[in-house]
TIVO-2410 file (N, C-alpha, C; in nm, 3 decimals):
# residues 161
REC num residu      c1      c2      c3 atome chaine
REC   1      X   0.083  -0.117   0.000     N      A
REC   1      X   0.000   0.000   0.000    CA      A
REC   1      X   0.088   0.124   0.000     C      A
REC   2      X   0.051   0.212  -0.111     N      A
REC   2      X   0.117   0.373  -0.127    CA      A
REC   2      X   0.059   0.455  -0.043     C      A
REC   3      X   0.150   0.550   0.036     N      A
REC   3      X   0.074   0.665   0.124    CA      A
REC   3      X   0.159   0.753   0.056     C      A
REC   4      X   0.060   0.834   0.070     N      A
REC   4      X   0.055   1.001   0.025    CA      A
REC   4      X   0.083   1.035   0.111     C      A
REC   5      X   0.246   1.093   0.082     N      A
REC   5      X   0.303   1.209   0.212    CA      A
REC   5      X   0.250   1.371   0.141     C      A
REC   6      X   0.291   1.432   0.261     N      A
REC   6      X   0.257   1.609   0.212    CA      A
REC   6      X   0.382   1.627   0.157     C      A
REC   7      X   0.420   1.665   0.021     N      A
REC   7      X   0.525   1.719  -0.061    CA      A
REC   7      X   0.531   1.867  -0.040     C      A
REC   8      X   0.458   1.943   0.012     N      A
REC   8      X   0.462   2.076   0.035    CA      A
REC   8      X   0.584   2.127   0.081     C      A
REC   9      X   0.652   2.196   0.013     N      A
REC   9      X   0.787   2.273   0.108    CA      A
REC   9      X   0.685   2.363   0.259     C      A
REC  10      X   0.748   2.360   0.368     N      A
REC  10      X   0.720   2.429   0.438    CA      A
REC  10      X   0.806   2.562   0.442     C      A
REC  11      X   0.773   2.693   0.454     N      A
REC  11      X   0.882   2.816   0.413    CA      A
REC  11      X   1.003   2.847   0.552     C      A
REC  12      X   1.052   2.853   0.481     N      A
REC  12      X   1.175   2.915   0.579    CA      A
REC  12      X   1.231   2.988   0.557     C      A
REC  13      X   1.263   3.072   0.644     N      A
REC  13      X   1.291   3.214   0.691    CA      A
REC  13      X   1.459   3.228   0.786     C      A
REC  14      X   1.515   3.334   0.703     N      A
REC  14      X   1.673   3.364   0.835    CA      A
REC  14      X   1.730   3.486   0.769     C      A
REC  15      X   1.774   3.549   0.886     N      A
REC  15      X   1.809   3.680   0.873    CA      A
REC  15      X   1.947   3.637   0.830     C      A
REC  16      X   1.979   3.675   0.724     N      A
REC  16      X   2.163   3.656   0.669    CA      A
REC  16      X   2.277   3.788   0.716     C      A
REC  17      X   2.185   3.925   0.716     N      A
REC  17      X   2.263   4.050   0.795    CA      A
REC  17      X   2.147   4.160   0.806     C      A
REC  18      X   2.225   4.188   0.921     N      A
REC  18      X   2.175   4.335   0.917    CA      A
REC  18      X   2.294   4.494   0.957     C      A
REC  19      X   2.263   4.545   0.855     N      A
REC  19      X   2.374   4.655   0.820    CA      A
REC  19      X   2.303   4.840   0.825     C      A
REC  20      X   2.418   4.912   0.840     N      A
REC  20      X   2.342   5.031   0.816    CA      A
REC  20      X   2.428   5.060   0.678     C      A
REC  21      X   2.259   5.117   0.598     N      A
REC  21      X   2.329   5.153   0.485    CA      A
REC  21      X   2.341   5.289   0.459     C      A
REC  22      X   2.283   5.377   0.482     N      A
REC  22      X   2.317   5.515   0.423    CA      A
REC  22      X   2.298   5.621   0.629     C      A
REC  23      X   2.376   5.694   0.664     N      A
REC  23      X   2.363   5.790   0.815    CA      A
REC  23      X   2.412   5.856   0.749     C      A
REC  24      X   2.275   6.007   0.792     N      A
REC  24      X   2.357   6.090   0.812    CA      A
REC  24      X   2.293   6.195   0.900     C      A
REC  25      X   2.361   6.268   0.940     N      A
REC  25      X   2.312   6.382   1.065    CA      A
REC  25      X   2.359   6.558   1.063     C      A
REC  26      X   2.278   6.638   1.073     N      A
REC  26      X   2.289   6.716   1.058    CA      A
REC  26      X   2.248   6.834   1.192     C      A
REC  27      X   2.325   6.918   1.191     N      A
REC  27      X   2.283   7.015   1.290    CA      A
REC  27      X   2.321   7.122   1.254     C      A
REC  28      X   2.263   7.223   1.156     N      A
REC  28      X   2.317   7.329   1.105    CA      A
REC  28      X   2.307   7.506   1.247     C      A
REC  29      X   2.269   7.464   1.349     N      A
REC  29      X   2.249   7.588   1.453    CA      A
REC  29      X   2.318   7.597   1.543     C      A
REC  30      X   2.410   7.488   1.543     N      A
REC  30      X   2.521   7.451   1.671    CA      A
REC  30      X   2.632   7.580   1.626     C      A
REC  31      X   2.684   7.635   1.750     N      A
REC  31      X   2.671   7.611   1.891    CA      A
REC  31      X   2.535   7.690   1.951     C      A
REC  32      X   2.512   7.787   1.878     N      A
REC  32      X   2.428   7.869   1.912    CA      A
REC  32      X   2.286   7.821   2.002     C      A
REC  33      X   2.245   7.722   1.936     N      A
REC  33      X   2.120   7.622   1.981    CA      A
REC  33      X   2.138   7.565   2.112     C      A
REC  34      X   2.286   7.585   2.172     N      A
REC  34      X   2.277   7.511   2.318    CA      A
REC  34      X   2.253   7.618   2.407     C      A
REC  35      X   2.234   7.777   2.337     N      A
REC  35      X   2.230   7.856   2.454    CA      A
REC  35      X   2.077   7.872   2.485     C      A
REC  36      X   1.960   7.807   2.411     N      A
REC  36      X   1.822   7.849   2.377    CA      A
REC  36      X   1.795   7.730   2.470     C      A
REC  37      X   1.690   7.759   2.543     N      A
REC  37      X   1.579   7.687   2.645    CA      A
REC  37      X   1.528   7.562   2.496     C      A
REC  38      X   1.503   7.458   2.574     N      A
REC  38      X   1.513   7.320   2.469    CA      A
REC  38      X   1.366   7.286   2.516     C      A
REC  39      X   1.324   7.328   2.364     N      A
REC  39      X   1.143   7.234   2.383    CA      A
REC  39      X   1.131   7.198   2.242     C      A
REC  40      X   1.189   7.062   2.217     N      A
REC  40      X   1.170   7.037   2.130    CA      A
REC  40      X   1.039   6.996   2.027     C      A
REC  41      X   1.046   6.950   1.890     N      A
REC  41      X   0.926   6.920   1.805    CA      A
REC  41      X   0.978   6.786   1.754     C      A
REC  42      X   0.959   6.683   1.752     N      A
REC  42      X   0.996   6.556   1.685    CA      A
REC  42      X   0.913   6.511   1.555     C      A
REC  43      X   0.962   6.515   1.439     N      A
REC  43      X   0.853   6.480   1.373    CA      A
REC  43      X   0.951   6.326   1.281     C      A
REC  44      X   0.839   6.225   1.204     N      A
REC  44      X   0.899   6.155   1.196    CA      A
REC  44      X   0.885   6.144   1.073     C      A
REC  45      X   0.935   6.014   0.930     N      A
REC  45      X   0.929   6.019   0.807    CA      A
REC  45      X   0.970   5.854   0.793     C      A
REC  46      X   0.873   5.745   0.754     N      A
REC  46      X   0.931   5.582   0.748    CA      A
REC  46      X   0.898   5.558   0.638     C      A
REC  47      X   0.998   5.492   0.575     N      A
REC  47      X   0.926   5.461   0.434    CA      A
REC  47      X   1.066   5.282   0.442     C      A
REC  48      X   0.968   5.215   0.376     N      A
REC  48      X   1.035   5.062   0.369    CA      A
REC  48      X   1.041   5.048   0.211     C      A
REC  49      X   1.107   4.963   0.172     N      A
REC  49      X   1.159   4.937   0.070    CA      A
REC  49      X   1.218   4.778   0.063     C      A
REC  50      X   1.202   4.664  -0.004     N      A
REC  50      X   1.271   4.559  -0.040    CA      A
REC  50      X   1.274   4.536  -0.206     C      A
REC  51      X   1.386   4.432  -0.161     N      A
REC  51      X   1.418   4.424  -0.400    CA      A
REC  51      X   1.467   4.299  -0.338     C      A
REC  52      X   1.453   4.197  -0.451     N      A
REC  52      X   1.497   4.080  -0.422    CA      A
REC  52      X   1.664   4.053  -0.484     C      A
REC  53      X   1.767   3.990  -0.428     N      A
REC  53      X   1.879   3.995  -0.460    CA      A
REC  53      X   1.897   3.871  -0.528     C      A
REC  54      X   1.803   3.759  -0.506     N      A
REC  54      X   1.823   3.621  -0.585    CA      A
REC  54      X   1.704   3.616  -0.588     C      A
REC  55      X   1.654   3.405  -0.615     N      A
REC  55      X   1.540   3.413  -0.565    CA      A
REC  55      X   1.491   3.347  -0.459     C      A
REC  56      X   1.583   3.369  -0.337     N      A
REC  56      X   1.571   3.327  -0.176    CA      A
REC  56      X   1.580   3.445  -0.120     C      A
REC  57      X   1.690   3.527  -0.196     N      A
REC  57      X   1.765   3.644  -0.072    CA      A
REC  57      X   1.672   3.781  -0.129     C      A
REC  58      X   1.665   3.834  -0.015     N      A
REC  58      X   1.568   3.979  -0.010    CA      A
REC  58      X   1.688   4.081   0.063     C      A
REC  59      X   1.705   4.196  -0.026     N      A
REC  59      X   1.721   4.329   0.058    CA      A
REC  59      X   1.564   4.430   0.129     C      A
REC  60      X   1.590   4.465   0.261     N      A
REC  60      X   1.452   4.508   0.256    CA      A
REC  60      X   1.576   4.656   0.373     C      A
REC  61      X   1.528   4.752   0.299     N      A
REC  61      X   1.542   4.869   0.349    CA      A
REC  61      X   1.431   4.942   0.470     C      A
REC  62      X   1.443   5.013   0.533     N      A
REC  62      X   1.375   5.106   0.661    CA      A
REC  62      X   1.494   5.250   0.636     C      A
REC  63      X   1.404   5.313   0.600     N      A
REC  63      X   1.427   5.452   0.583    CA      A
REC  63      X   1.366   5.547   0.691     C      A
REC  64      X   1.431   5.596   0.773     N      A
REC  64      X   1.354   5.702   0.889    CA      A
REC  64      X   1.406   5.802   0.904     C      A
REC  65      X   1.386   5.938   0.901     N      A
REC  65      X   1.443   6.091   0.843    CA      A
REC  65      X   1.356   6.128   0.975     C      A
REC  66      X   1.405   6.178   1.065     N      A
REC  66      X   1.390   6.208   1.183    CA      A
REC  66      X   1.440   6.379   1.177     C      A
REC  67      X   1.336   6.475   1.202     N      A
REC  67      X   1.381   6.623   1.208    CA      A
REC  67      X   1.308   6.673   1.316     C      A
REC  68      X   1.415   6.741   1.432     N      A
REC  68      X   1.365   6.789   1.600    CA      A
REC  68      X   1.393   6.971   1.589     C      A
REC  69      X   1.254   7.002   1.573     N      A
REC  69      X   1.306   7.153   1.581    CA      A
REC  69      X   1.296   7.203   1.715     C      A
REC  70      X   1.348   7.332   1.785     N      A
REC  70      X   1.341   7.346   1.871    CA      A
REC  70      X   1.304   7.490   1.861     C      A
REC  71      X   1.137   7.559   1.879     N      A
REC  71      X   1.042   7.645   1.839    CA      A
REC  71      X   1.098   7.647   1.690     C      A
REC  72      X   1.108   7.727   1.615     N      A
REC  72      X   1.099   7.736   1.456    CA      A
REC  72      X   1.270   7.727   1.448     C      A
REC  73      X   1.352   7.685   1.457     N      A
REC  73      X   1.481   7.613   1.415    CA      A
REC  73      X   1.482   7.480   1.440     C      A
REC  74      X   1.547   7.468   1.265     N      A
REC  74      X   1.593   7.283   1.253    CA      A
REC  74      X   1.708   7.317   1.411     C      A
REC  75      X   1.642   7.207   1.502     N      A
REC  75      X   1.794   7.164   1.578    CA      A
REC  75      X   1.887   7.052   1.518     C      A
REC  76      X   1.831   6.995   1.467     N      A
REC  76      X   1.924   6.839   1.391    CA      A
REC  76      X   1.816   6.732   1.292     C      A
REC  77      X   1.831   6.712   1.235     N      A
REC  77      X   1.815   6.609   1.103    CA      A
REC  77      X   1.884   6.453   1.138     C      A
REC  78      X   1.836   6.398   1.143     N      A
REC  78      X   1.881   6.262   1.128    CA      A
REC  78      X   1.818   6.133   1.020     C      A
REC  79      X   1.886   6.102   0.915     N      A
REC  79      X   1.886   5.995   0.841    CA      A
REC  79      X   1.916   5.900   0.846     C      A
REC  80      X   1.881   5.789   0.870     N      A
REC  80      X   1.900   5.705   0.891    CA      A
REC  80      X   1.835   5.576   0.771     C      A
REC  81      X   1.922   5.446   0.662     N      A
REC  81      X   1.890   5.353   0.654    CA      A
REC  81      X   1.924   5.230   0.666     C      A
REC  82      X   1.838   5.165   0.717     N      A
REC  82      X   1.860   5.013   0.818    CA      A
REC  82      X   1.836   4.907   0.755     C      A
REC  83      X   1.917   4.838   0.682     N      A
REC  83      X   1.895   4.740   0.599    CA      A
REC  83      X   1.886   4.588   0.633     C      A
REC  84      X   1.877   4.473   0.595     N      A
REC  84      X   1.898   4.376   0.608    CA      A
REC  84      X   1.853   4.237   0.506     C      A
REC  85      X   1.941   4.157   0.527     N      A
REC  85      X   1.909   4.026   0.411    CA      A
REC  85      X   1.845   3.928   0.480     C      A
REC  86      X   1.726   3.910   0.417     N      A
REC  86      X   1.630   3.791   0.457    CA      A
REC  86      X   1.641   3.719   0.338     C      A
REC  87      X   1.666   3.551   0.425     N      A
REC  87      X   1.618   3.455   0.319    CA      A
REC  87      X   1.497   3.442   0.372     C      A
REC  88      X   1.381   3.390   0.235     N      A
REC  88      X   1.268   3.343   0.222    CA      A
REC  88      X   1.252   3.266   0.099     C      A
REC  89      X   1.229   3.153   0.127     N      A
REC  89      X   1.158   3.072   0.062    CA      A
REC  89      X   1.046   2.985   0.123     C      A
REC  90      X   0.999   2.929  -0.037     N      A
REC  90      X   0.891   2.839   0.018    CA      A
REC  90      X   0.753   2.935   0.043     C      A
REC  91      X   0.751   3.071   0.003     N      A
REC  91      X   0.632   3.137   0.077    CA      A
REC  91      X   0.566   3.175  -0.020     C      A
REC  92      X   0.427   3.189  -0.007     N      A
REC  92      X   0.337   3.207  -0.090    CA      A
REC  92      X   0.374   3.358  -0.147     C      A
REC  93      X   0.318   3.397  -0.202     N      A
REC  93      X   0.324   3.563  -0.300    CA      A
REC  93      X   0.284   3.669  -0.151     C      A
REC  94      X   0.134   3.623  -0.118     N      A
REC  94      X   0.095   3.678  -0.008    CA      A
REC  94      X   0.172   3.724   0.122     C      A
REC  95      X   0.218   3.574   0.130     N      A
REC  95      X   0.275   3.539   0.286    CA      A
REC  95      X   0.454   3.632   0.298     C      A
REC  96      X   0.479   3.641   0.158     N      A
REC  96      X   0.600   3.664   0.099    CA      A
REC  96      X   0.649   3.837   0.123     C      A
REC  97      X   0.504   3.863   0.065     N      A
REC  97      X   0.441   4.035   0.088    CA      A
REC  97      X   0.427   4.078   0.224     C      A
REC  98      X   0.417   3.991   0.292     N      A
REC  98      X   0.365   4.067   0.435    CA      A
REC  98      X   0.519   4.011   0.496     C      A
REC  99      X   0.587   3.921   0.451     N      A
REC  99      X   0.701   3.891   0.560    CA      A
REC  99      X   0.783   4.055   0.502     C      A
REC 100      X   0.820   4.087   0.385     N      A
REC 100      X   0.881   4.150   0.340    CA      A
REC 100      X   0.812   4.311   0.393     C      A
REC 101      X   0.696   4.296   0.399     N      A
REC 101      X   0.668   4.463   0.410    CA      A
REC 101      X   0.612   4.468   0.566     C      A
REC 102      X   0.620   4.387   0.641     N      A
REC 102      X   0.587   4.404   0.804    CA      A
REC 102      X   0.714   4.360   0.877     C      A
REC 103      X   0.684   4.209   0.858     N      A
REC 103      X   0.797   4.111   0.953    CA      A
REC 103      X   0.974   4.202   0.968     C      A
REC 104      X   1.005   4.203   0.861     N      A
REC 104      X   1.121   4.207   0.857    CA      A
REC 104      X   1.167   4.371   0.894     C      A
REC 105      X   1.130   4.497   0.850     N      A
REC 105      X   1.071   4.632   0.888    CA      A
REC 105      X   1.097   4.592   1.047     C      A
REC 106      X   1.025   4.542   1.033     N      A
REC 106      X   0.973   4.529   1.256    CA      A
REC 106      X   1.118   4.449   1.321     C      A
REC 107      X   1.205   4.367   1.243     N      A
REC 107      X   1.298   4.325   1.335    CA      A
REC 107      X   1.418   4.436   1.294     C      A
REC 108      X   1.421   4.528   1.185     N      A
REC 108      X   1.484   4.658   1.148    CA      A
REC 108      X   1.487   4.778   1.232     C      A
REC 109      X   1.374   4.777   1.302     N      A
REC 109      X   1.317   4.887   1.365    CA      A
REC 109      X   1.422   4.930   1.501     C      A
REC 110      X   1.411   4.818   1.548     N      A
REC 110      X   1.535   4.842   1.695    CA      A
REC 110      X   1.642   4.910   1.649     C      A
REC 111      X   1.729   4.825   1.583     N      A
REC 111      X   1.849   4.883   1.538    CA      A
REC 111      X   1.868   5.014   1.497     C      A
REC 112      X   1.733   5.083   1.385     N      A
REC 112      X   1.746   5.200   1.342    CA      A
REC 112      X   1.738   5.277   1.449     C      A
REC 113      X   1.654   5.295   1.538     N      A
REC 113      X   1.641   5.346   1.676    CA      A
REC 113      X   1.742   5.370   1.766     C      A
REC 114      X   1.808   5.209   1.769     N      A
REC 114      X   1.981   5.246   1.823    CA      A
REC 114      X   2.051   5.359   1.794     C      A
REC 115      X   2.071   5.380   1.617     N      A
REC 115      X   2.154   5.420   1.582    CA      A
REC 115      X   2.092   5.566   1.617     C      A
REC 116      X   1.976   5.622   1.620     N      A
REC 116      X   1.885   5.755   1.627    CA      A
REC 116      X   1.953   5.825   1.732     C      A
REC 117      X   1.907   5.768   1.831     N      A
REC 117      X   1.925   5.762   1.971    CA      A
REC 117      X   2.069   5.802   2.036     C      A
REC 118      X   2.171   5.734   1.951     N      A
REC 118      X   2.332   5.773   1.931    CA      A
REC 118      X   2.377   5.853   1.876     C      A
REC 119      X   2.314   5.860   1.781     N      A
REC 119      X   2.336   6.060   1.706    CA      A
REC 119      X   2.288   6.135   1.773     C      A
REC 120      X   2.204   6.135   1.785     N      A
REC 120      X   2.166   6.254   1.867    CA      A
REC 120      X   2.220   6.289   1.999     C      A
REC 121      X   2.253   6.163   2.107     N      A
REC 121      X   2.356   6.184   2.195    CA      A
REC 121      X   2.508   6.260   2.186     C      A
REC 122      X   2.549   6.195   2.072     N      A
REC 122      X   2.686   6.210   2.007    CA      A
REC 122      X   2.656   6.344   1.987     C      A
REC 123      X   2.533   6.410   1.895     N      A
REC 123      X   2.586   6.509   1.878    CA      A
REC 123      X   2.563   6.646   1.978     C      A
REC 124      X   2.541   6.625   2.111     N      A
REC 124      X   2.559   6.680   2.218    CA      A
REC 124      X   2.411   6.737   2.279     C      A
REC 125      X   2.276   6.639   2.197     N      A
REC 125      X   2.108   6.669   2.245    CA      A
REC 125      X   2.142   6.540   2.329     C      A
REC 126      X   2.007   6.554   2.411     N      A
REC 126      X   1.961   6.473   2.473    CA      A
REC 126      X   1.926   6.317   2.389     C      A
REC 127      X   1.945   6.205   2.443     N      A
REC 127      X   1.902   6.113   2.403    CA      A
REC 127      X   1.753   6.053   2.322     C      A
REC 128      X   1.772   6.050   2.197     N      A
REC 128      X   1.606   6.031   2.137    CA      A
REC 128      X   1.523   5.911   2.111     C      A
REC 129      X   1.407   5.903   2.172     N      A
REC 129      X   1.357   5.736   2.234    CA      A
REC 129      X   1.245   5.749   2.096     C      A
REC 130      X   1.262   5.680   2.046     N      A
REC 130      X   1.167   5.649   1.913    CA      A
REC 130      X   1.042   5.541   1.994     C      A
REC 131      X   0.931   5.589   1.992     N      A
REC 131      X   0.792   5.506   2.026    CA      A
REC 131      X   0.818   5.400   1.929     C      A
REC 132      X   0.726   5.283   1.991     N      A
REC 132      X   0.758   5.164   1.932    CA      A
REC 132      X   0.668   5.176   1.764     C      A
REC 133      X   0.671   5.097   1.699     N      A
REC 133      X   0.587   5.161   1.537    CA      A
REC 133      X   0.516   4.967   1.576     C      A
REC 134      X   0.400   5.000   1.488     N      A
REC 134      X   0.290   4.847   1.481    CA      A
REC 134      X   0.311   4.853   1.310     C      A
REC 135      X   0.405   4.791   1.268     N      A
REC 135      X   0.435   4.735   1.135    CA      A
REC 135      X   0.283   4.677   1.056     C      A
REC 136      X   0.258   4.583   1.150     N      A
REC 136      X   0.137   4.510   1.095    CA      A
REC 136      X   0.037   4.611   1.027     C      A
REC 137      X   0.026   4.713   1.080     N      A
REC 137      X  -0.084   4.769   1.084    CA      A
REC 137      X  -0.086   4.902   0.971     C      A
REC 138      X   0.049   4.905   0.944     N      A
REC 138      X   0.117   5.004   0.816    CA      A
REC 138      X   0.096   4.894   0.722     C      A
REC 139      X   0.093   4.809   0.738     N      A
REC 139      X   0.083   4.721   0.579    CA      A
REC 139      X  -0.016   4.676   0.563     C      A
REC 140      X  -0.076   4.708   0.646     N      A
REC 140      X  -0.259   4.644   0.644    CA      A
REC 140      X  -0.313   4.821   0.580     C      A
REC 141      X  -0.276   4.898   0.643     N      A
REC 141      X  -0.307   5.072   0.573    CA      A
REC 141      X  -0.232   5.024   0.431     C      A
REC 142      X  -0.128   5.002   0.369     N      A
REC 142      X  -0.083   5.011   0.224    CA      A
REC 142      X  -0.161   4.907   0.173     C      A
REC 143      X  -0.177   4.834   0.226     N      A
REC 143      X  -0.243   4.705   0.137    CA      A
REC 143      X  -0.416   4.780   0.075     C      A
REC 144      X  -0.464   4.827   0.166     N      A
REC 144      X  -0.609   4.929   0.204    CA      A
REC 144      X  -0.586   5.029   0.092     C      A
REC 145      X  -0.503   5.083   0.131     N      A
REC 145      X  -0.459   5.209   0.005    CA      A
REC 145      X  -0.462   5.158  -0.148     C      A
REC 146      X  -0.402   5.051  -0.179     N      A
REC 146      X  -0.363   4.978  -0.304    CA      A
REC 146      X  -0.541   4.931  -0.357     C      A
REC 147      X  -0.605   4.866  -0.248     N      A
REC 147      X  -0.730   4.805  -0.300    CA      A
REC 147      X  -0.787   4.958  -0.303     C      A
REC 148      X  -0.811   5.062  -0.257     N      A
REC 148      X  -0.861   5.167  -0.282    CA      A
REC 148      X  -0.801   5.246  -0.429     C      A
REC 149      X  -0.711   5.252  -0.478     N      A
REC 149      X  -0.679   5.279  -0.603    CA      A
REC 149      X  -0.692   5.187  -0.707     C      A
REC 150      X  -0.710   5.011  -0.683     N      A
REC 150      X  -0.749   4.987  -0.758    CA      A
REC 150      X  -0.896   5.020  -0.813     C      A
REC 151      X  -0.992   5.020  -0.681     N      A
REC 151      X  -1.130   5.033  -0.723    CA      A
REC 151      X  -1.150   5.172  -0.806     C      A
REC 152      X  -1.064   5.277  -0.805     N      A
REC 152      X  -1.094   5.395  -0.871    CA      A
REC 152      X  -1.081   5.367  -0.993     C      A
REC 153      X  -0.916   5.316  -1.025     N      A
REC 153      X  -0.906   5.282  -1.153    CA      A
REC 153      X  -1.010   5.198  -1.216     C      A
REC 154      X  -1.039   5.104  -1.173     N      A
REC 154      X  -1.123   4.983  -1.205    CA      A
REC 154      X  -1.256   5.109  -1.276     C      A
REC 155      X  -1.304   5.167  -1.186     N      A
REC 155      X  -1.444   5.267  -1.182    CA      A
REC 155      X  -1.400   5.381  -1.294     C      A
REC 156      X  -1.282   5.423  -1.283     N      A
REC 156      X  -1.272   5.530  -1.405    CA      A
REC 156      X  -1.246   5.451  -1.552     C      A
REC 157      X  -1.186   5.322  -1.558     N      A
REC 157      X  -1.209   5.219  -1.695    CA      A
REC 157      X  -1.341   5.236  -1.700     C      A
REC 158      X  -1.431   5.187  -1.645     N      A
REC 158      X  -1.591   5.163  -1.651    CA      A
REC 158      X  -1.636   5.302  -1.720     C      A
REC 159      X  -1.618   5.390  -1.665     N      A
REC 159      X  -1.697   5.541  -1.661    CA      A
REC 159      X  -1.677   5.519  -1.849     C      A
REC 160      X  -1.484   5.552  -1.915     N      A
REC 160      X  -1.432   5.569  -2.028    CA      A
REC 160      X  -1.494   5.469  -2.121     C      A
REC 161      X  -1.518   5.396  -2.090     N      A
REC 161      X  -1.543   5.279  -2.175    CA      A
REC 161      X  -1.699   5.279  -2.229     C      A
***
């Protein structure tokens, strides 16, 4: 008697590196800015990015442009991108999409923060604590966004036609 095993690859997943790829920091008001009473403005800027390097290995970028004014002067600029190589295989298109535009972002996130946090020390501010970010929930908003432009397009074909 023949049994039917499950032939299914099950996917697997491993971080191969994580690197910083592009810092940079800016403080164009120094020294002057240390003599001014400090109430700062934090505003923030994330944008993710992956490209596939084979077809296992993923680059997936975290881009965060961090600018703290202090009343209407830039006090410092910080750039920061946080890269890293994920293997993935075995994963569906779907499953593939969300490891790449949540999962991996979210184990990026610390590190970029590290590095935030150290510039800004280094460059003689106070230490800067980045709130934690819900990945999931940015790619559940882009995914939302995408089905919302499709339906327009979809609706403005209809209208032309």
């Amino acid at each position: 008697m023949v049994t039917e095993q499950n032939t299914a690859a099950k996917p697997d997943f491993a971080i191969q590196r994580i690197y910083t790829k592009d810092l940079s920091f800016e403080s164009p008001k120094t020294p002057q800015l240390f003599n001014e009473q400090w109430t700062p403005e934090v505003k923030m800027e994330l944008n993710t990015d992956a490209k596939p390097v084979n077809d296992t290995l993923y680059e997936v970028s975290l881009k965060i442009t961090v600018t703290v004014q202090n009343k209407d002067t830039v006090a410092f600029l910080i750039e920061v991108v946080q890269a890293g190589l994920f293997m993935l295989k075995d994963f569906s298109t779907a499953q593939r999409n969300q490891m790449l535009g949540s999962f991996c972002p979210n184990i990026l996130y610390p590190y970029a923060r590290e590095v935030i946090s150290g510039l800004a020390a280094h460059g003689g501010f106070p230490a800067l604590y980045l709130s934690p970010i819900n990945f999931d929930a940015l790619y559940a908003q882009h995914l939302n966004k995408l089905k919302e432009q499709d339906a327009v397009n979809t609706a403005s074909q209809e209208i032309i036609v």
